[in-house]
VEXDREN-2710 file (C-alpha; in Angstrom, 1 decimal):
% VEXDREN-2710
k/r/px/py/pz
1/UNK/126.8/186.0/7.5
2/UNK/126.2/189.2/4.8
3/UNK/126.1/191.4/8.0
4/UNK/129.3/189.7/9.6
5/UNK/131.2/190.1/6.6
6/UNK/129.8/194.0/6.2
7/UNK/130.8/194.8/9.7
8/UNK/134.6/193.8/9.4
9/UNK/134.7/195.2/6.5
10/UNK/133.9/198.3/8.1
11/UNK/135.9/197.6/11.7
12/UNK/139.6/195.9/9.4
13/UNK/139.6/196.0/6.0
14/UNK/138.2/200.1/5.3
15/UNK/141.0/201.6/6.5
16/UNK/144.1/198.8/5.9
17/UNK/144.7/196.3/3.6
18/UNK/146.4/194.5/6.2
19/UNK/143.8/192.5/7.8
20/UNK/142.0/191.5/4.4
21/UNK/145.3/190.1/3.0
22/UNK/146.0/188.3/6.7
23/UNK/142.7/186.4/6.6
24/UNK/142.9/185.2/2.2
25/UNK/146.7/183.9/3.7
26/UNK/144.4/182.1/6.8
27/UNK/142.1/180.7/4.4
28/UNK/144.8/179.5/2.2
29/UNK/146.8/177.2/4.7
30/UNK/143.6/175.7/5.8
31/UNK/142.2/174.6/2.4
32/UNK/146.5/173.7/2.0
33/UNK/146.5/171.4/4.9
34/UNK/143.5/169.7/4.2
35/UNK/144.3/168.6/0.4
36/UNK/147.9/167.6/2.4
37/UNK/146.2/165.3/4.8
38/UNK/143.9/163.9/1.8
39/UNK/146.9/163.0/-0.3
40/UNK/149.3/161.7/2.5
41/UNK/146.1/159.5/4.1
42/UNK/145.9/157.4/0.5
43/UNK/149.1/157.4/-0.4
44/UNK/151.2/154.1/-0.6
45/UNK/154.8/153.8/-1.9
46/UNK/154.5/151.9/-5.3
47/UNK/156.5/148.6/-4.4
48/UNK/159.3/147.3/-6.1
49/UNK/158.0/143.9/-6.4
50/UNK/154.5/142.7/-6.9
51/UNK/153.2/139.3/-6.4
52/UNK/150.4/137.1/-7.6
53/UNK/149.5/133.0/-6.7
54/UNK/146.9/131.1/-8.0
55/UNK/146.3/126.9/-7.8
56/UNK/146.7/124.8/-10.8
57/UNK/143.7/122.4/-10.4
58/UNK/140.5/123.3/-9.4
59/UNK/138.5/122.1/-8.2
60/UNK/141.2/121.3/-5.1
61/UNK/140.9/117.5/-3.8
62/UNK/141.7/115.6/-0.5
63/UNK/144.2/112.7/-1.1
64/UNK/145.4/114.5/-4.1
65/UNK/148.7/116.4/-5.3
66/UNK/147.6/119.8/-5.8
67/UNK/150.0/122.5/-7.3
68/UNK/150.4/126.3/-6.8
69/UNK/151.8/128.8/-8.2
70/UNK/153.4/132.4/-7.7
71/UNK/154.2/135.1/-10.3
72/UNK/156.4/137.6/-9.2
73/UNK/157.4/140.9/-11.4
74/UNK/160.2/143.6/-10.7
75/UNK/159.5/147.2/-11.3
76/UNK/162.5/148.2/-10.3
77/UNK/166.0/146.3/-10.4
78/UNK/166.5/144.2/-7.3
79/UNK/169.2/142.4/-5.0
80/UNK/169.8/139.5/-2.3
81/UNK/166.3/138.3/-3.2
82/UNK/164.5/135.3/-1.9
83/UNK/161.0/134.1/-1.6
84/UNK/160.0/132.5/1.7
85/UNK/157.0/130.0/1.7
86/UNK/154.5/129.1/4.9
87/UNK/153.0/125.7/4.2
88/UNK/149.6/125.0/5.5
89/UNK/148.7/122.6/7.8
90/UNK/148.5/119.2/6.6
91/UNK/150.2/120.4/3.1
92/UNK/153.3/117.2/2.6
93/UNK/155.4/118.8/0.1
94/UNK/156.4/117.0/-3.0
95/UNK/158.4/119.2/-5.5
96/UNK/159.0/122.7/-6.0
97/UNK/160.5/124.8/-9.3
98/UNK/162.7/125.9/-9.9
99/UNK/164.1/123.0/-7.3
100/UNK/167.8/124.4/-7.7
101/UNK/166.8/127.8/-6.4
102/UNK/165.0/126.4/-2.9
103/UNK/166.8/125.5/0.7
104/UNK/163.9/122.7/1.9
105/UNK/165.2/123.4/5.6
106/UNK/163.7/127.0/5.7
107/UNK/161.2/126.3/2.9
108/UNK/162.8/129.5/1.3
109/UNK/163.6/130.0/-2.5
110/UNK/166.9/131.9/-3.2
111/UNK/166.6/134.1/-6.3
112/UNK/169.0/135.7/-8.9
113/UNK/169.3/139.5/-9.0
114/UNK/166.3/141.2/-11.0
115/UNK/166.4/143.8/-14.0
116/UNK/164.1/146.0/-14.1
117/UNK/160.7/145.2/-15.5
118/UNK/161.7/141.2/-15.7
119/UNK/159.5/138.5/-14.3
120/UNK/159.6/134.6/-12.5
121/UNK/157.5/132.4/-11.1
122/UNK/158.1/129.4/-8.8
123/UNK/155.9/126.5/-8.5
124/UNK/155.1/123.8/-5.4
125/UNK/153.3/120.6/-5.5
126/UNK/152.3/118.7/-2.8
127/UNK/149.8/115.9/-1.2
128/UNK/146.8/118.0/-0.2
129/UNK/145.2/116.7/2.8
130/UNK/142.2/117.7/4.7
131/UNK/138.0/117.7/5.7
132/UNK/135.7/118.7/2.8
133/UNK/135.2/121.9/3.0
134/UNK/138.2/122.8/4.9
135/UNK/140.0/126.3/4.2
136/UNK/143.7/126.9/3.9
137/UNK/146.4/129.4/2.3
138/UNK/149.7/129.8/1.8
139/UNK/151.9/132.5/2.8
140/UNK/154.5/133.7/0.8
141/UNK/157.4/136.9/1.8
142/UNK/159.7/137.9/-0.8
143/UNK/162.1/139.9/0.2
144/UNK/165.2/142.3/-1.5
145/UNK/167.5/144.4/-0.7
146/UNK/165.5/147.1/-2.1
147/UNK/161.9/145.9/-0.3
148/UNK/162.1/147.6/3.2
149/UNK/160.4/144.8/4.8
150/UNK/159.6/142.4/2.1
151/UNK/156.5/141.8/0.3
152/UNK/153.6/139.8/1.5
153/UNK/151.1/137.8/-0.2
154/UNK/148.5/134.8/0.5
155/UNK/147.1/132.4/-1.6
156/UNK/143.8/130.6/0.2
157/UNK/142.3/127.5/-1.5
158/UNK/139.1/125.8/-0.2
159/UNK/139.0/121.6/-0.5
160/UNK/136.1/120.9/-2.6
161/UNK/135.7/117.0/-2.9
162/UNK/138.2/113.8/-1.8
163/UNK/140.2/111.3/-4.1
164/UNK/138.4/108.7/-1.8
165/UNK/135.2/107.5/-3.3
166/UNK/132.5/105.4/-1.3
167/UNK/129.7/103.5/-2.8
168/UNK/127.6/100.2/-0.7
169/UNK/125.8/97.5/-2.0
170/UNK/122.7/96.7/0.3
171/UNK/119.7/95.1/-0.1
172/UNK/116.5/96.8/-1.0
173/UNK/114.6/95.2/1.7
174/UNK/115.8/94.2/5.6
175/UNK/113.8/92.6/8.5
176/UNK/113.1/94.7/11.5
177/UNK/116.0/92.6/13.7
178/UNK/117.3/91.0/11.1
179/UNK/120.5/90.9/10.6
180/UNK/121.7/91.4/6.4
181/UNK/124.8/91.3/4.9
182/UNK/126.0/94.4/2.9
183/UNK/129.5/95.6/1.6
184/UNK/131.3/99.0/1.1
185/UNK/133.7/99.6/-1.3
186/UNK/136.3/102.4/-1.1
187/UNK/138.2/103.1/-3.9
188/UNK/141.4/105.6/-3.6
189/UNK/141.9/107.6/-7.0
190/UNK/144.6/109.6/-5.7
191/UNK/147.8/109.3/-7.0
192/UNK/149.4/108.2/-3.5
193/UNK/148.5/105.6/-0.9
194/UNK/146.2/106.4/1.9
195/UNK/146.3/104.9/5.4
196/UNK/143.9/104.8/7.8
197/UNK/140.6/105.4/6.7
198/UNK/137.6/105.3/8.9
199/UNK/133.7/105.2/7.7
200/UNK/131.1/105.9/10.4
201/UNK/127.7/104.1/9.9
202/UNK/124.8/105.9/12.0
203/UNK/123.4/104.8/14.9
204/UNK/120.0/104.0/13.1
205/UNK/121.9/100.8/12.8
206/UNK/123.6/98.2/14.8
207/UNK/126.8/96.8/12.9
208/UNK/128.2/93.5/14.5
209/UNK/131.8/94.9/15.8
210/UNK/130.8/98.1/16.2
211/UNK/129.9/100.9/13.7
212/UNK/133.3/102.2/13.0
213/UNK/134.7/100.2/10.1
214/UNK/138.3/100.6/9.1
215/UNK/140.5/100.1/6.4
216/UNK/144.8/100.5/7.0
217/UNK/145.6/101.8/3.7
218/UNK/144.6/101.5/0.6
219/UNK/146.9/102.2/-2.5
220/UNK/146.7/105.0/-5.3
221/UNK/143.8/103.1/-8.1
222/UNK/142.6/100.4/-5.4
223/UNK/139.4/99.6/-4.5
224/UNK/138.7/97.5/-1.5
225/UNK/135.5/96.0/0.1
226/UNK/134.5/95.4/3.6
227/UNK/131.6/93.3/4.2
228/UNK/129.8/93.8/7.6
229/UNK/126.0/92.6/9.1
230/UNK/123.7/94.7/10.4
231/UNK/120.4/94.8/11.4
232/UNK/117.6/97.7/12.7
233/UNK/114.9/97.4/15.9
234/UNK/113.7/100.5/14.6
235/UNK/110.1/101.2/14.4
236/UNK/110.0/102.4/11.0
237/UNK/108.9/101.4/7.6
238/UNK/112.3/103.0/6.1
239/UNK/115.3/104.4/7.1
240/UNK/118.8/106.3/5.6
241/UNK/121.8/104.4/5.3
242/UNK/124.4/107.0/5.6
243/UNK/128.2/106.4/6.2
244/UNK/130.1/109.2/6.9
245/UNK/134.0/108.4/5.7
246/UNK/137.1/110.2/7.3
247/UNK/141.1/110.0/7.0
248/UNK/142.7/109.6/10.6
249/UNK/145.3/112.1/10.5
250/UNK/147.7/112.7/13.8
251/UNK/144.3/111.6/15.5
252/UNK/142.4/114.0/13.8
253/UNK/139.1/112.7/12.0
254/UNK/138.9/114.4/8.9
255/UNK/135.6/114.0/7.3
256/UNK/136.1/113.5/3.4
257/UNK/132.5/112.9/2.3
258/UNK/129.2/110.8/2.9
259/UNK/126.6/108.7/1.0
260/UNK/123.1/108.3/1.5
261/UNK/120.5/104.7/0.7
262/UNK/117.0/104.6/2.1
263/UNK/116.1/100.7/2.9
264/UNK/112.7/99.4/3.4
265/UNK/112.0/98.1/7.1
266/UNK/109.3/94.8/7.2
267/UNK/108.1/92.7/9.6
268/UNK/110.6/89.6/9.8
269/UNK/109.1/86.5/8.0
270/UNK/110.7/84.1/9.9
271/UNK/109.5/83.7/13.4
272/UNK/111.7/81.8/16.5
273/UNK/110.5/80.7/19.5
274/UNK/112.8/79.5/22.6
275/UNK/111.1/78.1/25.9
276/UNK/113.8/76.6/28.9
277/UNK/112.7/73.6/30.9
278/UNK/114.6/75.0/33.8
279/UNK/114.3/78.7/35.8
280/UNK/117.6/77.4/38.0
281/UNK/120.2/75.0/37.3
282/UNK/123.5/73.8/38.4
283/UNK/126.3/74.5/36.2
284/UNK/126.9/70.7/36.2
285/UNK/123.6/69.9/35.2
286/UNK/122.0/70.4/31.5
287/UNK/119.3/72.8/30.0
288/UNK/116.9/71.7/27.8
289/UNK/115.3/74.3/25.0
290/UNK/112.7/73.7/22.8
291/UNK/112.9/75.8/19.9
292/UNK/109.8/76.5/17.6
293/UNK/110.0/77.9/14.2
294/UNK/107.8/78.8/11.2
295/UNK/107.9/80.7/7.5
296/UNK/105.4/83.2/7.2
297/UNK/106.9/84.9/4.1
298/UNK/105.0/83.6/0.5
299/UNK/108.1/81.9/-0.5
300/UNK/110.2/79.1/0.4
301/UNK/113.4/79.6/3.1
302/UNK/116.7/77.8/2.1
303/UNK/119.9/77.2/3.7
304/UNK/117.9/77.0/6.9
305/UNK/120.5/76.8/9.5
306/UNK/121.0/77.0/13.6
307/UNK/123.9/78.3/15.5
308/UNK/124.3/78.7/19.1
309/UNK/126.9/81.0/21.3
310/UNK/126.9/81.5/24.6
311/UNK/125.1/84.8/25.6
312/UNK/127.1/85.3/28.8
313/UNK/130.7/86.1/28.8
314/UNK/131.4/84.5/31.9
315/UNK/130.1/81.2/30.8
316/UNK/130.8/78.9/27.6
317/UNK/128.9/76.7/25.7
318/UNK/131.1/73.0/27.2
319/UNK/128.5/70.8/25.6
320/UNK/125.6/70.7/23.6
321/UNK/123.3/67.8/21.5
322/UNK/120.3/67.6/19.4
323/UNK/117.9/65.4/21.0
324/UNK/114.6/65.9/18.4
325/UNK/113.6/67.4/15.5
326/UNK/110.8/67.7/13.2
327/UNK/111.5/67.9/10.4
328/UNK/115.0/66.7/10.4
329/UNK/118.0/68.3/11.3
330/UNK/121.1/67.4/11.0
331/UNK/124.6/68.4/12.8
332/UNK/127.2/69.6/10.7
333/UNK/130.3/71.8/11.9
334/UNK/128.8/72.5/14.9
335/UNK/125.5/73.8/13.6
336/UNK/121.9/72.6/13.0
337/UNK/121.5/72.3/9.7
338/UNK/117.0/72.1/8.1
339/UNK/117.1/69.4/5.5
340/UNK/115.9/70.7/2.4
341/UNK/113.5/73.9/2.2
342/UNK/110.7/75.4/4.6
343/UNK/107.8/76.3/2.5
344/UNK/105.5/79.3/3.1
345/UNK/103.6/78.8/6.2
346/UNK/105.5/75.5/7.4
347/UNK/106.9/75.1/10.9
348/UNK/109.4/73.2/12.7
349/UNK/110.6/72.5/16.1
350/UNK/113.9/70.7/17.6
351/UNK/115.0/70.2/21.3
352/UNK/118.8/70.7/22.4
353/UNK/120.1/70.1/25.7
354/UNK/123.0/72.2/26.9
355/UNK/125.2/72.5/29.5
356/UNK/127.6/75.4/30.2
357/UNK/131.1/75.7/32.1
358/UNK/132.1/78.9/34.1
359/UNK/135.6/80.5/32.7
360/UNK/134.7/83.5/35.5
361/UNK/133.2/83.5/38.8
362/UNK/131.4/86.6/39.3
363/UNK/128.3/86.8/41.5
364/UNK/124.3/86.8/40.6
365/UNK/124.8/85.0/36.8
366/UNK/122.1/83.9/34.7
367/UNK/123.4/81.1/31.5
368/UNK/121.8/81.8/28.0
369/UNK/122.5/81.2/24.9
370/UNK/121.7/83.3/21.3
371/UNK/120.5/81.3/18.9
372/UNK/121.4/82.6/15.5
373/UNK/119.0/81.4/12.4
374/UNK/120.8/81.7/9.1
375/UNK/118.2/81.4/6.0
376/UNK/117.9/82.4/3.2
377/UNK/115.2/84.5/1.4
378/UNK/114.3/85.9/-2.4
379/UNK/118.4/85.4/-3.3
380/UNK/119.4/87.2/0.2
381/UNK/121.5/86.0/3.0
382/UNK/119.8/86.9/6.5
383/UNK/120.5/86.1/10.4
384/UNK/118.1/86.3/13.3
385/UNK/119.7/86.4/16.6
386/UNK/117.3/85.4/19.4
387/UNK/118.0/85.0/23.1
388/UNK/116.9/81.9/24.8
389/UNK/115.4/82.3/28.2
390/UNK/117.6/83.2/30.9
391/UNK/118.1/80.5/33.6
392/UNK/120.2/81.1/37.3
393/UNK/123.1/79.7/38.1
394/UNK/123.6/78.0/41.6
395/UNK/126.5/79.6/43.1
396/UNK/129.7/76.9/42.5
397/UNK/130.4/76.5/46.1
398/UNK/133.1/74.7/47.6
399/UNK/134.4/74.8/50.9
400/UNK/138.3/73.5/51.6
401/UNK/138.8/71.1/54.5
402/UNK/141.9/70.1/56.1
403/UNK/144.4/68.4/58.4
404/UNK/147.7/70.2/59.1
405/UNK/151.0/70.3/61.6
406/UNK/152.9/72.6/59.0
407/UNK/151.4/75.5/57.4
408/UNK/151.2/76.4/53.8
409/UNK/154.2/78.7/54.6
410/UNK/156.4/76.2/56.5
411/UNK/155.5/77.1/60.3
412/UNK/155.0/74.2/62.8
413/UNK/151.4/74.3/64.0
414/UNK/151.0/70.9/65.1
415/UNK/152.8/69.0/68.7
416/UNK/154.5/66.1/69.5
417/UNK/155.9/63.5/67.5
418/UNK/155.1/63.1/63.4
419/UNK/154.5/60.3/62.8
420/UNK/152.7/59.8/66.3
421/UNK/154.3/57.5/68.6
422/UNK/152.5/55.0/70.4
423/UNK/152.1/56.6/74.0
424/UNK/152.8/59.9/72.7
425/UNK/150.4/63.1/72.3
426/UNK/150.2/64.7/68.9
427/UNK/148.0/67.9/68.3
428/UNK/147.2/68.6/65.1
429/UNK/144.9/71.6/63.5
430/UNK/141.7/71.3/61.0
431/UNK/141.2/74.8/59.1
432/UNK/137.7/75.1/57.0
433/UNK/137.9/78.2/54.5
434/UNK/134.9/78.9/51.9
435/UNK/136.3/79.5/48.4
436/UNK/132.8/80.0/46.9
437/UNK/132.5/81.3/43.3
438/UNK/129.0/82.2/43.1
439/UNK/126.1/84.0/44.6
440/UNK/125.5/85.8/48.1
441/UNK/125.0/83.2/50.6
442/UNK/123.7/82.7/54.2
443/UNK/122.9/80.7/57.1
444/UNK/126.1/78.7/56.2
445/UNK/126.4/75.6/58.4
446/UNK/129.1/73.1/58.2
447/UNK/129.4/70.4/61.1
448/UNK/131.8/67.0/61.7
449/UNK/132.0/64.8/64.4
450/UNK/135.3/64.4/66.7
451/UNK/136.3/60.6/66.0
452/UNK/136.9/58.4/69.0
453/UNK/140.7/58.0/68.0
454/UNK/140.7/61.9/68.5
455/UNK/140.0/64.5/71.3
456/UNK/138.9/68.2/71.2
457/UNK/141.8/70.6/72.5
458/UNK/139.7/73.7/72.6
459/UNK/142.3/75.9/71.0
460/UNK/140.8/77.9/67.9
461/UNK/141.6/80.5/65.7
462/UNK/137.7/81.8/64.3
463/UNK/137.8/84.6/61.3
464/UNK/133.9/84.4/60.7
465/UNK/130.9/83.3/62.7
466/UNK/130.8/81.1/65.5
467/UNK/132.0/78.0/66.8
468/UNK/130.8/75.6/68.8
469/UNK/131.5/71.8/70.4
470/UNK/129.7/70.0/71.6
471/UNK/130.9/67.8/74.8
472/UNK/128.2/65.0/74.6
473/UNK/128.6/63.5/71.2
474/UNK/131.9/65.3/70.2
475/UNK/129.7/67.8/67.3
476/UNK/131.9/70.6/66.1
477/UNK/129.5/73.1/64.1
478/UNK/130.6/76.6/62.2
479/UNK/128.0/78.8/61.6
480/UNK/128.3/81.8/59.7
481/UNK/124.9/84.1/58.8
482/UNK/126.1/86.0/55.8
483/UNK/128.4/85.6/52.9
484/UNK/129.2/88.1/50.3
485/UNK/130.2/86.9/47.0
486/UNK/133.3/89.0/46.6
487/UNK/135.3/88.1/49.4
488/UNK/138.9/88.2/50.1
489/UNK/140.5/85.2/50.6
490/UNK/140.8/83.7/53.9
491/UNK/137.7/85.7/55.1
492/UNK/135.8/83.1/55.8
493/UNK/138.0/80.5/57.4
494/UNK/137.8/78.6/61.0
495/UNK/140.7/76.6/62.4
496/UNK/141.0/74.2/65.6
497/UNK/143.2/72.0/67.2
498/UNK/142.1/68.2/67.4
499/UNK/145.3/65.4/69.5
500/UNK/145.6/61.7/69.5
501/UNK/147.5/59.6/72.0
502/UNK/148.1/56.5/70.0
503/UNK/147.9/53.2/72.1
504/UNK/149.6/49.9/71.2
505/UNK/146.7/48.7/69.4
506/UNK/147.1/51.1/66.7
507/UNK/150.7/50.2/66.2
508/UNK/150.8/50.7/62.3
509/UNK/147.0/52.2/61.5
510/UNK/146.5/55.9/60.5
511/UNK/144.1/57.6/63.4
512/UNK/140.5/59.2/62.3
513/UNK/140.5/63.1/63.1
514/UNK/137.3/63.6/61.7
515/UNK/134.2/62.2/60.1
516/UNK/130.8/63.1/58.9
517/UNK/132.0/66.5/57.2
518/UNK/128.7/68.7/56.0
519/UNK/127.5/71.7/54.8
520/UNK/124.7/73.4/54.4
521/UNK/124.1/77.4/52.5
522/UNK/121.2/79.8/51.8
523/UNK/121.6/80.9/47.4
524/UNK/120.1/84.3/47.9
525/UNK/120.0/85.0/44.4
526/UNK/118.5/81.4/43.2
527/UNK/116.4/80.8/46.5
528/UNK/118.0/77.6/46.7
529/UNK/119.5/75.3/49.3
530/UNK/123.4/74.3/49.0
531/UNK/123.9/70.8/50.8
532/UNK/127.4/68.7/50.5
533/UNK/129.5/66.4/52.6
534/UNK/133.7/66.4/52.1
535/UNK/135.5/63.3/52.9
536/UNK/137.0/62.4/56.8
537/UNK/140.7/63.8/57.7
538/UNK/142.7/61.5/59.4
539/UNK/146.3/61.9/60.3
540/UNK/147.6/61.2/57.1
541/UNK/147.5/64.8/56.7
542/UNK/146.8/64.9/52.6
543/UNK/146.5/68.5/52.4
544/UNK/150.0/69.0/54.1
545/UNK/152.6/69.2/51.6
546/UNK/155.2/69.1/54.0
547/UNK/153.6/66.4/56.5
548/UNK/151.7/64.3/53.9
549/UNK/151.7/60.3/54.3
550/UNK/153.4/60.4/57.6
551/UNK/149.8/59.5/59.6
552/UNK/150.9/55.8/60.1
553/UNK/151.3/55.4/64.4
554/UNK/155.0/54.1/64.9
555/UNK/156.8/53.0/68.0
556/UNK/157.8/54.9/70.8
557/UNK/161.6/56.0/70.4
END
C-alpha cells in the first residue's frame, strides 16, 4: 500500500495539487453516503399517536367476562379521530367505554379532537370463550387526520383455565365387568349461563348410552350432576378415570379442561351362571334357563336382585315366569327379587321359562336374553350383565293359500257364472305365495289334492320352481329348491286354474276346490324341518274380497 501511495504521489500529486484535492473530495462523498444510508435505513417518523392495551384479569378464563383495555396518548394535536376494534373469534361483546363514543355496527369508537400531549383510554368487556390454552388478540387502528395511515396495535391474551369446574364421585374399588354407579358434577362459576356442555370419558371404559355425556346449559353459580354406570373388561389391576370436558360451540369442541382418578380393578365376587335347555326353538314355544349363582366375596350381598331384557333387538321379551328357586325368590315389578341376604360363599339357583315375540323379521336370528344382577356390596350399588346362551330361531314361515275370480286389484280372473249355476262351468284360480320371515330355506314342497267336485284346467301362471299334476289321483305339487330370506314379494308365488260344473245335486252346497293343503321346507340356518297343512278352498272364495260368500251353487238362469 506504502509503495502505491509513494508512486502517485510521484505520477499526480508532485507536480499539481489537483489530483490530491480530487481524491480527499472522493473520499469524502463515500464516507457521506454511507453515514446517509445508516441514518435514513433506521429512521422512523416519530408518530403522532401511540398506543398501548393490556387485559384487566389475569389469569384470562373460558366462560368468563374478560375486559381489555387501550391507552392512547397524542404527541401532537389531532383531528377526525376514531379507534377501530377487530374482535377475536369467539369474543361476544358485552360493554364498551366510553359507550357514547362507539358505533356497534362497525365496532369503531369515534373520538373528540386531541391537544397536544393529552391522553384517553377506552375499555371493552366481553364473554370470553374458547379451548384451554387457546391464543387470541385484538386488533385495534386509530386513525386522524394527522396519522397517514393510522396507527396499529395488537393486544394477544392466552386462555389459561375455564369457569367450568368438573369433579366425580366413584368408588375406590369396581369389578372387572361390573357395572358401578358414579356421578359427575359440573359446576359453572361464570357469571353467564353456559349451553351445551359435553364431557368425554375414555374408552378404558364402557358407559351405558355411550361415553359422551351431556348437559344443555347450565346457569351462572349452578352445579349439576349426572349419574351414569359403567363398567371395565380390562385386564388390569387399576386404571385412569379421565373425562375430558368441552363447550360445543358452532359445532366446534372446545376442550375446557380434564380430571384424572385411578380405580382399583378386582376379580368380580359375584359369580352367574346361565345354561339353555334348548339349542333351537320355535318362536311360539318357551326357553327354559337355569341360572346358578354364588358369593365369593367375605361379606354378605344385599338387595340381591334379577332383571332380564331381551338381548336381540329384533325380538322382545312377550312372556316370562319363575318356575323354581332355591332359596326363594320372589317377583316384584317385573324382577326377581333374593329374599333376605347371600352370605359369603352361599349359592343359589332359580329356573325361568321364557318365550319371545319377533317385532322384525330379519334372516339367521338367535333369541337371548341379558340377565342383569343388581346387589349390593360394602355400601356400593353394582350390576352384572350376563348373556344367557344363544338359542336359533326357526324361520316364522307361512305360506298364503287361496281361491280367486277377482284379483286383489279388481280384474276378472275367474269364468262363467258367480255364483255357479247348476249346468254351468265356472273356472276359478288358486295362487300359493311364500311370505316367510325367517331363515334361508330349501327343498320347499307344498302339495293338495284336486277335489272330485273340481277339475284341473291346465292353465298356470309359475314365478318359482316347478309344477306338476298329477292325472291319476288329481296331486298338484310345487316344488321350489331354494329360498332366500330377503325376497321380494310375489317372488315365490304359483297360480292355477281349477272349474266346476255344478249338477242338480248340489243345488244349494258350496263345491270343494281343494283339500289336503301341505308343506314341507329345509331351515338351513337351524338344520330343521318345516312341516304344516292350510285349510281346503272351496268356492266360497274367503280370500276374495270382491267374490267372498258367493260359493253357494244356484239355479240355472
Amino acid at each position: 500500500m506504502r509503495k502505491y501511495l509513494k508512486a502517485r504521489h510521484e505520477k499526480y500529486y508532485k507536480n499539481s495539487n489537483f489530483h490530491l484535492v480530487a481524491d480527499i473530495a472522493f473520499v469524502v462523498i463515500i464516507i457521506a453516503l454511507f453515514i446517509a444510508f445508516i441514518l435514513i435505513s433506521g429512521w422512523k417518523p416519530k408518530s403522532n399517536i401511540t398506543l398501548s392495551a393490556k387485559a384487566l384479569g389475569e389469569p384470562v378464563k373460558s366462560g368468563n367476562l374478560e375486559s381489555f383495555e387501550l391507552s392512547y396518548h397524542a404527541g401532537k394535536a389531532t383531528t377526525n379521530n376514531s379507534l377501530a376494534v377487530k374482535l377475536p373469534d369467539n369474543f361476544i361483546l358485552n360493554s364498551v367505554e366510553p359507550s357514547e363514543s362507539f358505533d356497534g355496527s362497525a365496532n369503531t369508537f369515534y373520538l373528540n379532537d386531541l391537544e397536544k400531549g393529552s391522553n384517553g383510554k377506552i375499555k371493552i368487556t366481553g364473554l370470553v370463550l374458547g379451548e384451554l390454552g387457546a391464543k387470541s388478540d385484538f386488533g385495534f387502528t386509530f386513525n386522524c387526520a394527522e396519522c397517514f395511515g393510522g396507527v396499529l396495535q395488537s393486544l394477544p391474551y392466552e386462555i389459561k383455565s375455564s369457569v367450568l369446574t368438573v369433579s366425580a364421585n366413584l368408588p375406590e374399588n369396581v369389578y372387572r365387568g361390573v357395572e358401578f354407579n358414579g356421578a359427575i358434577k359440573v359446576k359453572n362459576n361464570g357469571p353467564r349461563e353456559l349451553s351445551d356442555v359435553k364431557i368425554k370419558i375414555n374408552d378404558s371404559w364402557q358407559v351405558k348410552g355411550g361415553n359422551e355425556l351431556s348437559l344443555d346449559k347450565i346457569g351462572s353459580g349452578e352445579e349439576q350432576t349426572i349419574n351414569f354406570s359403567a363398567l371395565t373388561g380390562s385386564d388390569q389391576n387399576s386404571l385412569p378415570f379421565s373425562p375430558d370436558y368441552y363447550l360445543n360451540i358452532n359445532n366446534e369442541l372446545l376442550r375446557q379442561g380434564s380430571f384424572s382418578q385411578d380405580l382399583n380393578i378386582k376379580s368380580p365376587s359375584f359369580k352367574v351362571f346361565i345354561d339353555a335347555d334348548k339349542k333351537v326353538t320355535d318362536i311360539n314355544e318357551d326357553v327354559v334357563y337355569t341360572i346358578s349363582y354364588q358369593n365369593q366375596a367375605d361379606v354378605d350381598l344385599i338387595n340381591v336382585k334379577f332383571d332380564l331384557v331381551s338381548g336381540n333387538s329384533n325380538f322382545k321379551i312377550s312372556n316370562w315366569s319363575l318356575v323354581s328357586s332355591e332359596p326363594k325368590m320372589e317377583e316384584q315389578n317385573n324382577s326377581l327379587v333374593l329374599s333376605g341376604t347371600l352370605s359369603p360363599d352361599q349359592s343359589g339357583k332359580f329356573s325361568v321359562k321364557v318365550r319371545y315375540m319377533a317385532v322384525k323379521a330379519v334372516a339367521n336370528q338367535e333369541v337371548y336374553f341379558n340377565l342383569n344382577s343388581n346387589y349390593s356390596l360394602s355400601g356400593q350399588s353394582l350390576r352384572y350383565s350376563l348373556a344367557s346362551p344363544k338359542t336359533k330361531a326357526i324361520s316364522q314361515f307361512k305360506l298364503k293359500s287361496g281361491a280367486y275370480y277377482y284379483s286383489s286389484q279388481g280384474d276378472q280372473l275367474g269364468v262363467g257364472p258367480i255364483p255357479p249355476q247348476v249346468g254351468l262351468a265356472t273356472n276359478y284360480w288358486i295362487f300359493w305365495e311364500v311370505a316367510s320371515g325367517g331363515n334361508d330355506l330349501e327343498n320347499l314342497a307344498v302339495s293338495a289334492d284336486v277335489s272330485d267336485d273340481a277339475v284341473w284346467l291346465d292353465n298356470k301362471s309359475l314365478l318359482a320352481g316347478t309344477l306338476r299334476h298329477a292325472e291319476v289321483g288329481g296331486r298338484v305339487v310345487w316344488e321350489v329348491l331354494e329360498l332366500v330370506a330377503q325376497a321380494t314379494p310375489g317372488q315365490y308365488k304359483v297360480g292355477f286354474s281349477l272349474g266346476v260344473i255344478p249338477e242338480a245335486k248340489d243345488l244349494g252346497k258350496t263345491l270343494l276346490l281343494l283339500q289336503n293343503i301341505k308343506y314341507t321346507a329345509f331351515d338351513k340356518f337351524t338344520g330343521q324341518e318345516i312341516s304344516g297343512s292350510l285349510k281346503n278352498l272351496s268356492t266360497s272364495l274367503e280370500a276374495d274380497i270382491l267374490s267372498s260368500g258367493k260359493g253357494t251353487v244356484i239355479a240355472a238362469d
